[in-house]
ZAPANU-776745 format. One record per residue (C-alpha): residue number from 0; x, y, z. Coordinates in steps of 0.05 Angstrom, whole numbers. Example, Ala and Ser with C-alpha at 12.3 -4.5 7.8 and 13.67 -1.06 7.14 Angstrom:
BEGIN
<0; <246; -90; 156>>,
<1; <273; -21; 143>>,
This chain:
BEGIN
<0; <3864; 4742; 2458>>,
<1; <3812; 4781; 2426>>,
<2; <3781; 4855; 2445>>,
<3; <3703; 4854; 2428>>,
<4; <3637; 4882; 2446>>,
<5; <3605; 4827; 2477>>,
<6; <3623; 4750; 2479>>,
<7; <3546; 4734; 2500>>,
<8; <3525; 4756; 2430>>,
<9; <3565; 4697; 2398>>,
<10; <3507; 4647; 2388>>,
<11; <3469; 4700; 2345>>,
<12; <3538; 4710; 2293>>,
<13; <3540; 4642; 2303>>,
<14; <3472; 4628; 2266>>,
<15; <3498; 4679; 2213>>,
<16; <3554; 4653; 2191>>,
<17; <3530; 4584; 2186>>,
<18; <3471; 4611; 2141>>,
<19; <3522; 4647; 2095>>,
<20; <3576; 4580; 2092>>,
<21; <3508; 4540; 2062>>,
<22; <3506; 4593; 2003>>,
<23; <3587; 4597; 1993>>,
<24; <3598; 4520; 1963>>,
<25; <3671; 4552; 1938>>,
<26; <3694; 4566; 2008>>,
<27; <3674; 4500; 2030>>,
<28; <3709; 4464; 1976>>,
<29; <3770; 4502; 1988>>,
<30; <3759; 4493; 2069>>,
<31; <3759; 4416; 2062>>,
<32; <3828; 4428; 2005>>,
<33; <3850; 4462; 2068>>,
<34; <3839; 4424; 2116>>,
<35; <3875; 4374; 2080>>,
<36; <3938; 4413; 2062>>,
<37; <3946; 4452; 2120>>,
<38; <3987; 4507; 2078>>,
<39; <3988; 4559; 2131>>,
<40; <4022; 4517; 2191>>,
<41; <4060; 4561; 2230>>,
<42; <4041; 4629; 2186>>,
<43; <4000; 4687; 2223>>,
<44; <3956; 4718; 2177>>,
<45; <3927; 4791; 2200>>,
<46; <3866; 4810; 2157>>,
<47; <3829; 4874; 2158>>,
<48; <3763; 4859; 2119>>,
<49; <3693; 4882; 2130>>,
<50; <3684; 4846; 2195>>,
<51; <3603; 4804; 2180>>,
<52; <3598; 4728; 2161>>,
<53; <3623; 4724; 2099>>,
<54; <3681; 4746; 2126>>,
<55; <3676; 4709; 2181>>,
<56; <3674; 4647; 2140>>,
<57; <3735; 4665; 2103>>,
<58; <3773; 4670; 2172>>,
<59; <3751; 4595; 2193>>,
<60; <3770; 4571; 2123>>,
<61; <3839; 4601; 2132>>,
<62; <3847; 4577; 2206>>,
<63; <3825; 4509; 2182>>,
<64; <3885; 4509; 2129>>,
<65; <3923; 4520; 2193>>,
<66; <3930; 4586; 2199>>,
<67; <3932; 4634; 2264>>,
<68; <3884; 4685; 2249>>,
<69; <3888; 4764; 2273>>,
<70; <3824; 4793; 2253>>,
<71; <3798; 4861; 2245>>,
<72; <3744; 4901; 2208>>,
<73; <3763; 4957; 2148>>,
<74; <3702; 4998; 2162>>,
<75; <3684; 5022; 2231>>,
<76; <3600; 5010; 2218>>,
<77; <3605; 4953; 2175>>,
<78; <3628; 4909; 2233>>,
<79; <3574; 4865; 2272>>,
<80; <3594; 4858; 2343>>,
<81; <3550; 4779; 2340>>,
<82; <3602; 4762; 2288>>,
<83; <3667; 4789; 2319>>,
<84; <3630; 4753; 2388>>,
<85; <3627; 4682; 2342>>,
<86; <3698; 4687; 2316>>,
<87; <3722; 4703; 2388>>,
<88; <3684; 4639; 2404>>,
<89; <3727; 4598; 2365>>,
<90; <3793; 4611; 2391>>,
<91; <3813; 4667; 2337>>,
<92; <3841; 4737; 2353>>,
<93; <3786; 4783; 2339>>,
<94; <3799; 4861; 2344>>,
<95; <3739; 4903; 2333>>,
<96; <3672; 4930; 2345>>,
<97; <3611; 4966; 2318>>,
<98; <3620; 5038; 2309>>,
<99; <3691; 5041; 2338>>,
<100; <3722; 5105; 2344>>,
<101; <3780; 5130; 2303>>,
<102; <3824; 5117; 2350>>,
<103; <3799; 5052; 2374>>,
<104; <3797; 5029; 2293>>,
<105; <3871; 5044; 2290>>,
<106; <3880; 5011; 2359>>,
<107; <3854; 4952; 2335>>,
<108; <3901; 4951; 2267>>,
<109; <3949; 4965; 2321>>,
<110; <3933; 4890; 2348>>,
<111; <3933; 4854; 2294>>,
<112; <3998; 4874; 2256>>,
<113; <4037; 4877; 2335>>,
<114; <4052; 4792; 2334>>,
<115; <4080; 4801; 2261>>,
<116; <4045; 4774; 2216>>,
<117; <4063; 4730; 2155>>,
<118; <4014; 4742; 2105>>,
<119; <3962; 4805; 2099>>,
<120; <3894; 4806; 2069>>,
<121; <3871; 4880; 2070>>,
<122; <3806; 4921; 2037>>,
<123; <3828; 4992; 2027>>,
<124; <3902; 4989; 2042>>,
<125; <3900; 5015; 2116>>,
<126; <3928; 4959; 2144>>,
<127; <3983; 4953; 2096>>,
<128; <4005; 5036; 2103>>,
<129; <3997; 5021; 2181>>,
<130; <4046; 4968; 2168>>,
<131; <4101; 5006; 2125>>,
<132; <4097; 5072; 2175>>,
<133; <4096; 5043; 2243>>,
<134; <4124; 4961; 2245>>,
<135; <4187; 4964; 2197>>,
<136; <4210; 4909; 2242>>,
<137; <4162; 4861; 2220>>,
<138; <4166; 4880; 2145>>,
<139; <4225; 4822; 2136>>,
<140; <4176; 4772; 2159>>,
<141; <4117; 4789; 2110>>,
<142; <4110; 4737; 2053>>,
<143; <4072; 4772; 2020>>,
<144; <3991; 4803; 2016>>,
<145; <3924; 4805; 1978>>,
<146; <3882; 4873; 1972>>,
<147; <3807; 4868; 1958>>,
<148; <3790; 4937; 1925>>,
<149; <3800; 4987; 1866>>,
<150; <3812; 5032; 1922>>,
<151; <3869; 4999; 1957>>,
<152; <3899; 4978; 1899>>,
<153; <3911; 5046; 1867>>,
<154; <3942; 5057; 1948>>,
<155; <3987; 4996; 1932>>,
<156; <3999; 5031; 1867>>,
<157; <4024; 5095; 1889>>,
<158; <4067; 5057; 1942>>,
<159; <4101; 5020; 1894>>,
<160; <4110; 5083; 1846>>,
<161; <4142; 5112; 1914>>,
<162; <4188; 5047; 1913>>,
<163; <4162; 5046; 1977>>,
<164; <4119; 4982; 1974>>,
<165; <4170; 4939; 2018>>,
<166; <4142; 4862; 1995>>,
<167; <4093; 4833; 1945>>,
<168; <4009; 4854; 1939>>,
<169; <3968; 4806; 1901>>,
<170; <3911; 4854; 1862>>,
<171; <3865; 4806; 1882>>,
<172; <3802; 4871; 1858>>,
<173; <3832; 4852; 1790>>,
<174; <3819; 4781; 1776>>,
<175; <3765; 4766; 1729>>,
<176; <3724; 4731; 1784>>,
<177; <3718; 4793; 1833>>,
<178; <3719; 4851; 1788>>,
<179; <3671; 4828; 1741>>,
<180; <3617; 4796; 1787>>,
<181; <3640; 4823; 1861>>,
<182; <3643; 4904; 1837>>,
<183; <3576; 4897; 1782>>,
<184; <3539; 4848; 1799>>,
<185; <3552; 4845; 1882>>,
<186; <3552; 4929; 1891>>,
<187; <3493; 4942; 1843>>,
<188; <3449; 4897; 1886>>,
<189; <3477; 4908; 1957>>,
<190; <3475; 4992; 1949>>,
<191; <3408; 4983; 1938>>,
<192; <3392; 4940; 1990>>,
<193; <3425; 4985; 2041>>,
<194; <3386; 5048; 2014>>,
<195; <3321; 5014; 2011>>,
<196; <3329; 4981; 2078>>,
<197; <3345; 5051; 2103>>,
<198; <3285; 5099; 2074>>,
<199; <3234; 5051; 2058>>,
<200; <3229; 5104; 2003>>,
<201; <3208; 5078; 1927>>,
<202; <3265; 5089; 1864>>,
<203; <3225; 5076; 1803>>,
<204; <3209; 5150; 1777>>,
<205; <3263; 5185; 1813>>,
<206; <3320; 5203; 1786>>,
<207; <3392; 5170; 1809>>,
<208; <3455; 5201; 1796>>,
<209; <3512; 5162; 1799>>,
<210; <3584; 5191; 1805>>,
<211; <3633; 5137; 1764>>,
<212; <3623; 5080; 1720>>,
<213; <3678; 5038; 1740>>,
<214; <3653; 4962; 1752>>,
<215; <3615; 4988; 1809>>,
<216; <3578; 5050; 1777>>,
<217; <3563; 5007; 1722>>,
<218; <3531; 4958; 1770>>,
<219; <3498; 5015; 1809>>,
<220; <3473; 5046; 1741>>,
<221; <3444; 4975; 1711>>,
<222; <3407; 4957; 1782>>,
<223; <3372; 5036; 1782>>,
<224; <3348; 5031; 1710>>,
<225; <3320; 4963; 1726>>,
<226; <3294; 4995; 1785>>,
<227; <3247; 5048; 1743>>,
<228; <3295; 5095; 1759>>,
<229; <3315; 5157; 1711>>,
<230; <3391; 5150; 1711>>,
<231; <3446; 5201; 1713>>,
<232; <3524; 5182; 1710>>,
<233; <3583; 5231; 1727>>,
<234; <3643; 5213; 1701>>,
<235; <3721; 5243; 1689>>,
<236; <3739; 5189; 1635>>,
<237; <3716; 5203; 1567>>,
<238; <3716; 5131; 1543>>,
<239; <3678; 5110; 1612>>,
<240; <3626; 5177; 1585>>,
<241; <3614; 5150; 1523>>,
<242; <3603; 5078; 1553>>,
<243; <3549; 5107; 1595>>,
<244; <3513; 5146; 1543>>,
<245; <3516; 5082; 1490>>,
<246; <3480; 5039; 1549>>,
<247; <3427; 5091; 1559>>,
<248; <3443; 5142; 1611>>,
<249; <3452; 5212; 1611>>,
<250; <3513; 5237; 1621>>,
<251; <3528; 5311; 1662>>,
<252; <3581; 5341; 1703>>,
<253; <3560; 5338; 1772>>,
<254; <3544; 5415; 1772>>,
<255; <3494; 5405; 1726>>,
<256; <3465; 5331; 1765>>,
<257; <3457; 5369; 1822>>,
<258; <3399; 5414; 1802>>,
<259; <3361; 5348; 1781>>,
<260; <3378; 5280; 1830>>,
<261; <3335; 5257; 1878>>,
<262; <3390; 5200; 1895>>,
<263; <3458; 5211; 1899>>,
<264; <3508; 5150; 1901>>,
<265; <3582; 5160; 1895>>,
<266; <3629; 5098; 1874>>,
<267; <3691; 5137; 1847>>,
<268; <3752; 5118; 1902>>,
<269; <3761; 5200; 1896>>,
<270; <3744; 5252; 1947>>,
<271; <3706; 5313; 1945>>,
<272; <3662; 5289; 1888>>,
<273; <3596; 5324; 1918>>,
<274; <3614; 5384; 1957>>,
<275; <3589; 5448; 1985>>,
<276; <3572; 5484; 1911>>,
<277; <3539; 5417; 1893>>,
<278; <3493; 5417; 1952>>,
<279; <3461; 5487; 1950>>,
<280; <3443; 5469; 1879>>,
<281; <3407; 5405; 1903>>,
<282; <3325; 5404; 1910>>,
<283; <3288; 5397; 1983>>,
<284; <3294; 5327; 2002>>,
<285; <3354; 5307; 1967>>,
<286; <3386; 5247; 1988>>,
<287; <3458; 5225; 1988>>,
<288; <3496; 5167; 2000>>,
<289; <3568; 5133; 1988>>,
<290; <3592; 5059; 1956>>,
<291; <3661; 5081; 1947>>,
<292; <3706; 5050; 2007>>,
<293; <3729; 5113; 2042>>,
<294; <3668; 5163; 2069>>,
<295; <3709; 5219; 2029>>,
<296; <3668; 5221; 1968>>,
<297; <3618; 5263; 1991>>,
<298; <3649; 5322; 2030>>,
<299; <3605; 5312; 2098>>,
<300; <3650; 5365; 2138>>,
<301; <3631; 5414; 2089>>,
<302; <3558; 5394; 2092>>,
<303; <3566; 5396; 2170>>,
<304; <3596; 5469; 2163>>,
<305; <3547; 5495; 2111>>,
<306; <3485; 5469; 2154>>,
<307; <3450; 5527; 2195>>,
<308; <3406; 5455; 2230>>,
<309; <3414; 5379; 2221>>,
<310; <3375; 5330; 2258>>,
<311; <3370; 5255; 2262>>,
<312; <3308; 5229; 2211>>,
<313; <3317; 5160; 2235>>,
<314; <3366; 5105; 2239>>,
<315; <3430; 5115; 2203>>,
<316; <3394; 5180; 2160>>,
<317; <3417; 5243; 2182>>,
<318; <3389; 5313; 2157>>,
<319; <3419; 5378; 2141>>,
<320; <3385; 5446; 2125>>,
<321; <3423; 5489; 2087>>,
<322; <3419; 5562; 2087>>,
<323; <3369; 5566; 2029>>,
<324; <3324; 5525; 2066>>,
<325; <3325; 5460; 2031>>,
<326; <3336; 5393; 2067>>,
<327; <3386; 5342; 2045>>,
<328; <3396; 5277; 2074>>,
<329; <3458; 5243; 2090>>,
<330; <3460; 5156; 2090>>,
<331; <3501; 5127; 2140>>,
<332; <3554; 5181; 2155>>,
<333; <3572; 5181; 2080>>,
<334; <3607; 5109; 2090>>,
<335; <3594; 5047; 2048>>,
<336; <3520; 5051; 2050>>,
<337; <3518; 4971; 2028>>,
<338; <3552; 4958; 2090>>,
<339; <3543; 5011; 2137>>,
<340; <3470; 5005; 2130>>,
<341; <3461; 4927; 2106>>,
<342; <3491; 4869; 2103>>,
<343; <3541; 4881; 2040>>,
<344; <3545; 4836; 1980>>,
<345; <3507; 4774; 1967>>,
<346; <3538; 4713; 2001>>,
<347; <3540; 4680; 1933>>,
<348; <3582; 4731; 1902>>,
<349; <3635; 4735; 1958>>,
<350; <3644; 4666; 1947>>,
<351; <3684; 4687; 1881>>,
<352; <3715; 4740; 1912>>,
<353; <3738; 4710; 1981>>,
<354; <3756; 4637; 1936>>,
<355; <3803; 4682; 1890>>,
<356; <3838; 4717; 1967>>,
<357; <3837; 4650; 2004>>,
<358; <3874; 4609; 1940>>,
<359; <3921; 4671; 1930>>,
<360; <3938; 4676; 2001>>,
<361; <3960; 4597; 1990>>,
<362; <3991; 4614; 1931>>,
<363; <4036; 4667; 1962>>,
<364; <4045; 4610; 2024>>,
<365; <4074; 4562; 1974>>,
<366; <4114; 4615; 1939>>,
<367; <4147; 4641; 1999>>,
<368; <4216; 4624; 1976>>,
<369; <4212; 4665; 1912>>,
<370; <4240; 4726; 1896>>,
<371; <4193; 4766; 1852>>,
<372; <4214; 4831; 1821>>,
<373; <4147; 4866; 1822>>,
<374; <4112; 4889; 1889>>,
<375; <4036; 4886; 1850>>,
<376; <4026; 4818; 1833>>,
<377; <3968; 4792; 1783>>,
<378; <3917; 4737; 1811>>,
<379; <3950; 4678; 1774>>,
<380; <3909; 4654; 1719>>,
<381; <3904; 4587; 1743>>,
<382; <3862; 4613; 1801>>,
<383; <3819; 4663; 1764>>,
<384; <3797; 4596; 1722>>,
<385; <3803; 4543; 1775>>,
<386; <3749; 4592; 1804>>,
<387; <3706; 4596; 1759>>,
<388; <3698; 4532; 1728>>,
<389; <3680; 4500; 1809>>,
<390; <3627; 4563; 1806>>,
<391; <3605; 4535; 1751>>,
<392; <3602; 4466; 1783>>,
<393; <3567; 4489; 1842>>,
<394; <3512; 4525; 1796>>,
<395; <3511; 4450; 1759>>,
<396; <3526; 4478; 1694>>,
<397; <3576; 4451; 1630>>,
<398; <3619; 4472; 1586>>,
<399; <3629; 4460; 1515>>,
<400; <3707; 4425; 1506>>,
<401; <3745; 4441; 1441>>,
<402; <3755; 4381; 1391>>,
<403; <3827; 4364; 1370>>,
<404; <3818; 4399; 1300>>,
<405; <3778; 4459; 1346>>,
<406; <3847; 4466; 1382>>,
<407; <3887; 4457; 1319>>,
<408; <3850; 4506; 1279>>,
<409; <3859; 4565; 1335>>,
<410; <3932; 4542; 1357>>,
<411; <3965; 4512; 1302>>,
């Protein structure tokens, strides 16, 4: 039972994922553990993830652990209909398609939380608040989920301040082996792949502002400077402010980043970070794009309002020309520009990140008898470092091993 684009195109996502499962030696590892164990017989697991082959490959790894697989995306343009088409293919229930509507989106949450599922994985938290306002019937059956983001997390987080959160989150975002790698290392490199691969426009000598130096901004910030790019951060912590300024960027409020970007990129998890005052300060040709996971960051309905013409540029830019004349464009409908207009991290570093969900959705599998008393739930520590010494492994590289008098000497 799946609901797709087009089954035809399944040869094509075929080829993709097979690419991406050579590059991801952690999910194959864990596959063949899997395959093995079998830890999710008889456990539905509905996951609402970016829907391209990484992904993908995280779903097979799961069904070959045994278990039954409802699959949808978290982002209506970051799913590729030849990868839905290649999961379909195998027998899994696959419930989305490229540039889906809202309504279809939630339609196909809809699906994939309807047979009651077991365990959840989510990015963002939609599926999860779709689950706690509409199927309080199948909340008694939920083990227990993972969440992927910053963003979803501080959704879980509010939840649970609500006593609202109705069974236990893993905040998988915070392991060592996502945050660390995934939100630096993964979102500096894919932003810039989307942007590039979008205006075939140059970033050495312009200037980048980049709203929030979480783990993301900081990655954003480190791949513009190595870029040649004059770098601007925006930020609302003070300690995140000094941070930025003591690794060599300049540090405004936005009001005052606006006169100067050429290149906009917000990765906050707020809203309304770049709105209508921000725009009519910005200079002809301004361009604007979003890596935070909701395409609330930059206000686009009040760029669509102030606008007296916009007008497609080309594929996935759109223009606006505001009432003082200037131009500014707009990447990929202000969604995840690393996704909505590429192919989203590198398949190397979602290895980490989809290793830490797929041995914390077994963890909360072979836990299912517990009763814990918080909702959020830590990555256990065992599979932050089982991670990341087979990562280590895979890039054939050591350790050094404490001596007995080493361990003596630090523990007593």
């Amino acid at each position: 039972m799946s609901d797709i684009k087009d089954m035809a195109l399944a040869p094509a996502g075929r080829q993709k994922i097979d690419w991406v499962k050579r590059n991801m030696p952690l999910l194959r590892w864990i596959e063949a553990t899997f395959a093995d164990k079998k830890p999710f017989v008889g456990l539905k697991i509905a996951l609402s993830v970016h829907l391209e082959a990484k992904t993908a490959y995280l779903c097979q790894v799961l069904a070959a652990g045994g278990a039954e697989m409802w699959v949808t995306g978290s982002n209506p343009l970051s799913t590729q209909d030849d990868v839905a088409a290649a999961l379909a293919a195998q027998n899994l229930h696959v419930f989305a398609w490229h540039n889906a509507t809202q309504e279809e989106y939630e339609r196909h949450m809809r699906a994939v939380l309807a047979p009651g599922p077991h365990i959840i994985i989510d990015d963002g938290g939609d599926l999860v608040s779709l689950l706690h306002a509409e199927y309080p019937q199948h909340i008694a059956n939920v083990i227990g989920g993972c969440e992927e983001t910053t963003t979803g997390i501080l959704r879980l987080q509010a939840l649970a301040n609500a006593h609202a959160l109705a069974f236990p989150m893993i905040r998988v975002n915070d392991a060592d082996c996502k945050h660390l790698f995934d939100n630096r290392y993964g979102t500096g490199q894919s932003v810039f792949d989307g942007i590039d691969r979008t205006t075939n426009l140059i970033i050495a000598g312009k200037t980048v502002v980049v709203a929030g130096y979480g783990w993301c901004g900081k990655g954003v910030a480190m791949r513009a400077k190595g870029l040649g790019a004059n770098v601007i951060v925006t930020e609302i912590d003070p300690v995140k402010g000094i941070e930025a300024i003591m690794e060599g960027f300049t540090l405004l409020p936005m009001a005052e980043a606006a006169k100067t970007g050429d290149l906009f990129i917000t990765v906050t998890g707020c809203r309304d970070v770049i709105t209508a005052a921000h725009f009519l300060l910005m200079k002809d040709g301004a361009i604007l794009c979003n890596a935070g996971h909701f395409d609330v960051e930059v206000d686009v309905r009040a760029l669509q309002a102030i606008a007296v013409e916009a007008r497609a540029m080309r594929h996935n830019i759109m223009g606006y020309r505001l009432p003082n004349g200037n131009w500014v464009h707009l990447l990929a409908e202000g969604r995840l520009v690393n996704l909505a207009a590429g192919d989203g991290h590198p398949a190397e570093i979602m290895d980490m990140s989809f290793a830490i969900q797929a041995l914390s959705a077994q963890w909360l599998a072979d836990h299912r008898n517990d009763d814990f008393d918080a909702k959020l739930l830590p990555v256990p520590r065992e599979i932050d470092r089982a991670v990341a010494l087979q990562k280590l492994r895979a890039m054939g590289r050591g350790l050094d091993v404490l001596t007995a008098a080493q361990e003596k000497y630090l523990h007593g």
